[in-house]
N, C-alpha and C positions, 0 to 999 in steps of 0.2 A: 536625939535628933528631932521627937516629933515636936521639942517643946519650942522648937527654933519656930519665929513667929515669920510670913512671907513679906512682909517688908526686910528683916533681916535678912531671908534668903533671896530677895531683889538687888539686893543693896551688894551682899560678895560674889553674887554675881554677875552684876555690874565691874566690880572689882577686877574680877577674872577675865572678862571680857576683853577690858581696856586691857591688862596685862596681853594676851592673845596678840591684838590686836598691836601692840607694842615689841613683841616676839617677832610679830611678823613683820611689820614694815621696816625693821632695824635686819631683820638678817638678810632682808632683800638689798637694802641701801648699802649694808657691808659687804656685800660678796658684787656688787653692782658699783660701787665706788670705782671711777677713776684714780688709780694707784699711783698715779704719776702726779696727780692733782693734788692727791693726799701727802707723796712724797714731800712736793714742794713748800705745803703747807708746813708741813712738818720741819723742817729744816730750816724755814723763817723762824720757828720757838713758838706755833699754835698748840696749844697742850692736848687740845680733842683732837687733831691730827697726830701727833705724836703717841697719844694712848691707841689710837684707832690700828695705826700700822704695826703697830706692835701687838696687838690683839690676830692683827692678817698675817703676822708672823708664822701664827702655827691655825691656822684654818678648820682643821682638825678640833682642836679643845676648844675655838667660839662657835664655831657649828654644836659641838655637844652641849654647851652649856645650853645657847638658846636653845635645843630640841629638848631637851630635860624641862627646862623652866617653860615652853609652850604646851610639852603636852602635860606638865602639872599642872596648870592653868585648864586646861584645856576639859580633861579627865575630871578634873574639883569641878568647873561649871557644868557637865553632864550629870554628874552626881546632886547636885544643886538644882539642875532644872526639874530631876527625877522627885527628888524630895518636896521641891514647889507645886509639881502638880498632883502628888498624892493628897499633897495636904489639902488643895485646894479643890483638886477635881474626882480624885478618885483614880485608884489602880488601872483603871480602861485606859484614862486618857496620858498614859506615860509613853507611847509610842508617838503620839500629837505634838507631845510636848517634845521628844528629841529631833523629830522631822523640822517642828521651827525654828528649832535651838541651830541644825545646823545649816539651816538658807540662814538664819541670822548671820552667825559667826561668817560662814561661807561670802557672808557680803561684808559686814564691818569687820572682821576681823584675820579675814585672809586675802581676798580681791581689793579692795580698798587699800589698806594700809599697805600691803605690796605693790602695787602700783605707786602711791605714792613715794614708796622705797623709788623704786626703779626711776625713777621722774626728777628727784629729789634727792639724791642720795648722799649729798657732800653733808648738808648741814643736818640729817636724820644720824650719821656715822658719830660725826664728832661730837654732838649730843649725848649718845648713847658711851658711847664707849668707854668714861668713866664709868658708867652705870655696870657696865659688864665688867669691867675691870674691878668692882668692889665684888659682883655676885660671884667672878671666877674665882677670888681669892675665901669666901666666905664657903664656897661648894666645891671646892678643887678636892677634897677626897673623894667625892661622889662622880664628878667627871674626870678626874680619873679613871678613877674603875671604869666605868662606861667607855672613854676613850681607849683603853688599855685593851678593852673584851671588842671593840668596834674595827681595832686595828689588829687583831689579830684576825678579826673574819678578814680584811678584807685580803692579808697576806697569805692566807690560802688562795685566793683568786689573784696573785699575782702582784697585787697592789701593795707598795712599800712606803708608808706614810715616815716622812725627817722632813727637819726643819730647814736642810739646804735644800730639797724639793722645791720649796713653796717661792724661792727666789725666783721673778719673773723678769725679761730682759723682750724687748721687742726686735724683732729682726726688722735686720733693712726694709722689706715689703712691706710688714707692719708698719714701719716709720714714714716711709713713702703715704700710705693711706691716710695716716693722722695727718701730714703734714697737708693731703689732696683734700681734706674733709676740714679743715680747720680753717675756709676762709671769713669767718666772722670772729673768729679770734684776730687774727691777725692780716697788714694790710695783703693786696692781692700781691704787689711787686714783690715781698718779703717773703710770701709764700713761694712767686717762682723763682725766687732765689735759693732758696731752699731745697728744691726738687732740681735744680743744676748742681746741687751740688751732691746730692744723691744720684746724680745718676753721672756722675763721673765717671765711674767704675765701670759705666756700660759703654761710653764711647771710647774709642780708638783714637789718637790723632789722626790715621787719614780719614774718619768720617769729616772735623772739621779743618785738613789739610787748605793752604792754596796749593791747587794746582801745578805742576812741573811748567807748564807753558803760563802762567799767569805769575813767575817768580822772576821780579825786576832785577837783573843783574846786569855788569858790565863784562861784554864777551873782550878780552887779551887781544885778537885777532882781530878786532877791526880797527880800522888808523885812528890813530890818534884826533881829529877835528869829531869824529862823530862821540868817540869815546867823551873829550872835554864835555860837547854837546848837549850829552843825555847827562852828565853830572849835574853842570846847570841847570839842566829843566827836572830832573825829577822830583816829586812829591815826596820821598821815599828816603827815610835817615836813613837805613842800613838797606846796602846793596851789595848781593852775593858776588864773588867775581871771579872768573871763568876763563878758560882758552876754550874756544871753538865750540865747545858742546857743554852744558850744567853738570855735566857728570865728570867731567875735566875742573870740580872745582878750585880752585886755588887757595880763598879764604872769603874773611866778608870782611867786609868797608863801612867805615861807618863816617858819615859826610862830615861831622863834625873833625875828623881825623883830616880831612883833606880842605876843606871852607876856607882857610887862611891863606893856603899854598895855591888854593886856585882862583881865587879874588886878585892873589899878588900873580898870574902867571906865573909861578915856579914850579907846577906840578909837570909832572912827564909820567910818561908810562912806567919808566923802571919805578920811581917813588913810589906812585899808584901801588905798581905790585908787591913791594918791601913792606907798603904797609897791611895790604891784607893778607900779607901771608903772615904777621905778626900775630892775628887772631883766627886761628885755627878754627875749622868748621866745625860743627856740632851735629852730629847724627843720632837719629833713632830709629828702631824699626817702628813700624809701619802697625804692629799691632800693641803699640805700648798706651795701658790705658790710662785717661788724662790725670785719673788721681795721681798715677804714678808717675808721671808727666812733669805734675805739676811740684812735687814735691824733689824731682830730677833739675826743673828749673833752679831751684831755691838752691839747691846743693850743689849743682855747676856753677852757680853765678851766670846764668845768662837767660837769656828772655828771646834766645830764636833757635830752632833746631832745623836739621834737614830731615826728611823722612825717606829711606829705603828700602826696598825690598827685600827681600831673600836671597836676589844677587847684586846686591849693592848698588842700583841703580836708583839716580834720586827719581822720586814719585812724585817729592811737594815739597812745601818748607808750613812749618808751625810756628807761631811767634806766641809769648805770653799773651798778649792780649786777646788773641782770638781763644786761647782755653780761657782766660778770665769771662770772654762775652758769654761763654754758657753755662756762666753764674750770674754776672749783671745783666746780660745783653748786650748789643751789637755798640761800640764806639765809634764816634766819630771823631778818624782818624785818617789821613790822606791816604794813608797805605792800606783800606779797603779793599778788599778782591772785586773784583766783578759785581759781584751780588749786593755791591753797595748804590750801583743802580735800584732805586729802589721800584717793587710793584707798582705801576700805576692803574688805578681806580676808574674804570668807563660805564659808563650812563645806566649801561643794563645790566649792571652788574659784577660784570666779568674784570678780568684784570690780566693788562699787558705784561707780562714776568720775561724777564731775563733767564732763557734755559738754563745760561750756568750756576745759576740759584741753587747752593744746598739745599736738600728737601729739610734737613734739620732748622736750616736758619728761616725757610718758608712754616714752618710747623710751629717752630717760638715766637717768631712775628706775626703770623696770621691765622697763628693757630690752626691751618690747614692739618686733618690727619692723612698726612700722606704717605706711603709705605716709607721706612726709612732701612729699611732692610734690604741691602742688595745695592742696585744704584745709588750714589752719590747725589748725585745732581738730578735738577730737573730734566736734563738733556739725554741724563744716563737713562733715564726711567724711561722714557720716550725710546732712544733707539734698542731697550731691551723690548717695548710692547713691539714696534713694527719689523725688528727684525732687519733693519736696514734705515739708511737715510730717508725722512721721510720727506715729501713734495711739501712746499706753501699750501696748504688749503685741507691736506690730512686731520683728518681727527680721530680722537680715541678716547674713551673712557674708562677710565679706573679709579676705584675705588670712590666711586660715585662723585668723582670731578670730569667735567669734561675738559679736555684736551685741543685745540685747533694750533696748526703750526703755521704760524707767519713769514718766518723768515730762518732761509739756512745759507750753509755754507760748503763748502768742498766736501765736510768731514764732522757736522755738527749741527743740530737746528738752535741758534741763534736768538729769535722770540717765539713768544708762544703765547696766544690767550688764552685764559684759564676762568675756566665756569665752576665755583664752586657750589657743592650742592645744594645749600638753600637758597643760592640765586636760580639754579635748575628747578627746583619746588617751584620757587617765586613764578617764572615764566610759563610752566608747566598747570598752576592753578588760575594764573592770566589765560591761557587758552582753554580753559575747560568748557565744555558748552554749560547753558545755563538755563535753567526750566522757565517759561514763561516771555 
């Protein structure tokens, strides 16, 4: 060894270094790789993706190879740097020499090249990965052993290394977050489509129910001129239909069924009722969630339900379109509830809303965070803070929106203006005093 000349021991050196330095950024980029990225790649026929996930198969024996081949590398350049500075400086300065040796390594060949792992990871992975793929095959008796003596420690503490372990799957939250965090991938509307459709599973139809009193029907018991009347004038292809109370219901009606008979005056009440009682009404409770909803619409064939309680009293009516609007969003469609009044926008900020506003449809449209737990409505939320009907000119604040009531009714407050928070900031840094 003494006759090794120190340009020789610069030069494997150098060698080792780069190897290190190669160890390290490849095992960060491979255990740091998006696996679903990889997945994908791999399944188009990229062959450094397809080596790659198969190497992340067992995690286990690419971890061992790369620690075996880094700290052989690693070990050869301490022995190297010891040997270069005997030669050159003398037995004193071997202590000198290892202290540079490892801020050297410690910056190019572990902090650098792992970061750039971490930074960088897809096209460091698929690079390498033949690479490892020729060394695993060339060293597998050796990391063997090592793996074999590595998994047996670790199955004293518990730890039980297979290769259906290492199968990774994301839960719903997880998938919820990719989908919250991935709006430069893809567009913003596709993203909130995506997250209504994730969270299907959490709403109820009565979160996005219409209302029991906002459900267009024709009541059996009133005379026939008014009955004709509201056929006529409504916006509304399908109408429930009722003797005396919605809970008395009979069937539904669908205008098309009657349009010809009542253009020609031939319709009468008996008709009317022969034909909705033709299609039998459709119920749900009241806690069935939309995914299962929606997949009940498809299998019944039909696109409107009634919603019930616990004692069979209707609550509301759901129609397919309103579970589709919280995947697309809101349609415009004559049979809008209430809430298709839309907010309107005033000078200072604030905004005129219809109390009977879902806090969900306020939350999707205006992105308002408003509690959506508990009350329904903007109206509900209101008469649970005050505890009673409140006067025109009451306010209240929650959840850092203000609240002022405009208008009510016997049984209800009716409008409301709504001061959302960073028009509050807004106004609030407008009157701040000012130095000078």
């Amino acid at each position: 060894m003494e006759s090794l000349s120190p340009t020789l021991l610069l030069s494997l050196l150098a060698i080792c270094m780069v190897l290190s330095a190669f160890f390290s950024g490849t095992e960060t980029a491979l255990m740091s790789i998006n696996r679903y990225q990889l997945r994908t790649q791999a399944r188009a026929g990229h062959r450094g993706a397809q080596v790659a996930e198969r190497l992340l198969g067992r995690p286990d024996r690419l971890i061992g190879l790369i620690l075996l081949g880094n700290n052989l590398v690693n070990n050869l350049a301490a022995t190297l740097v010891a040997l270069l500075v005997i030669s050159v400086y003398g037995d004193d300065w071997v202590a000198v020499g290892a202290a540079v040796l490892t801020l050297v390594m410690l910056i190019f060949c572990e902090v650098g090249p792992k970061t750039v792992g971490a930074l960088r990871p897809y096209p460091l992975a698929v690079v390498s990965a033949p690479i490892y793929l020729v060394l695993g095959t060339v060293l597998y008796p050796l990391v063997w052993l090592v793996n074999r003596i590595t998994n047996a420690a670790l199955l004293l503490v518990g730890v039980r290394v297979t290769a259906d372990g290492q199968r990774t799957a994301l839960t719903q939250e997880e998938l919820r977050t990719v989908v919250a965090e991935s709006a430069q991938l893809i567009p913003v509307r596709h993203q909130q489509m995506l997250m209504g459709i994730l969270d299907l599973d959490r709403i109820t139809v009565a979160d996005i129910m219409i209302p029991r009193h906002e459900i267009a029907g024709i009541n059996l018991s009133d005379d026939w001129d008014t009955i004709e009347r509201q056929l006529k004038q409504t916006p509304h292809t399908r109408l429930a239909v009722y003797r005396a109370d919605i809970d008395e219901l009979v069937g539904l009606l669908h205008m098309r069924q009657v349009a010809q008979a009542l253009a020609s005056g031939a319709l009468n009440k008996a008709l009317l009722e022969r034909l909705a009682r033709a299609r039998e009404p459709y119920f749900v409770p009241e806690g069935t969630r939309l995914n299962v909803q929606l997949l009940n619409f498809q299998r019944e064939h039909r696109r409107l339900a009634f919603i019930v309680d616990e004692y069979g009293s209707i609550r509301g009516m759901v129609t397919l379109e309103d579970l589709l609007a919280e995947i697309v969003g809101e349609f415009s469609r004559p049979d809008a509830r209430t809430v298709s009044r839309d907010p309107e926008r005033e000078p200072d900020g604030s905004w005129r809303v219809d109390a009977n506003s879902p806090l969900r449809v306020l939350k999707r449209t205006l992105g308002w965070q408003l509690p959506v737990e508990g009350p329904r409505t903007l109206n509900g939320l209101l008469l649970e803070y005050f505890g009673t009907i409140p006067k025109p000119g009451a306010t209240a604040d929650i959840e850092g929106f203000g609240f002022e009531v405009l208008e009510i009714d016997e049984s209800s407050v009716l409008v409301v203006r709504v001061l959302p928070p960073a028009a509050r900031e807004g106004d609030a840094a407008a009157t701040e005093p000012r130095d000078g």
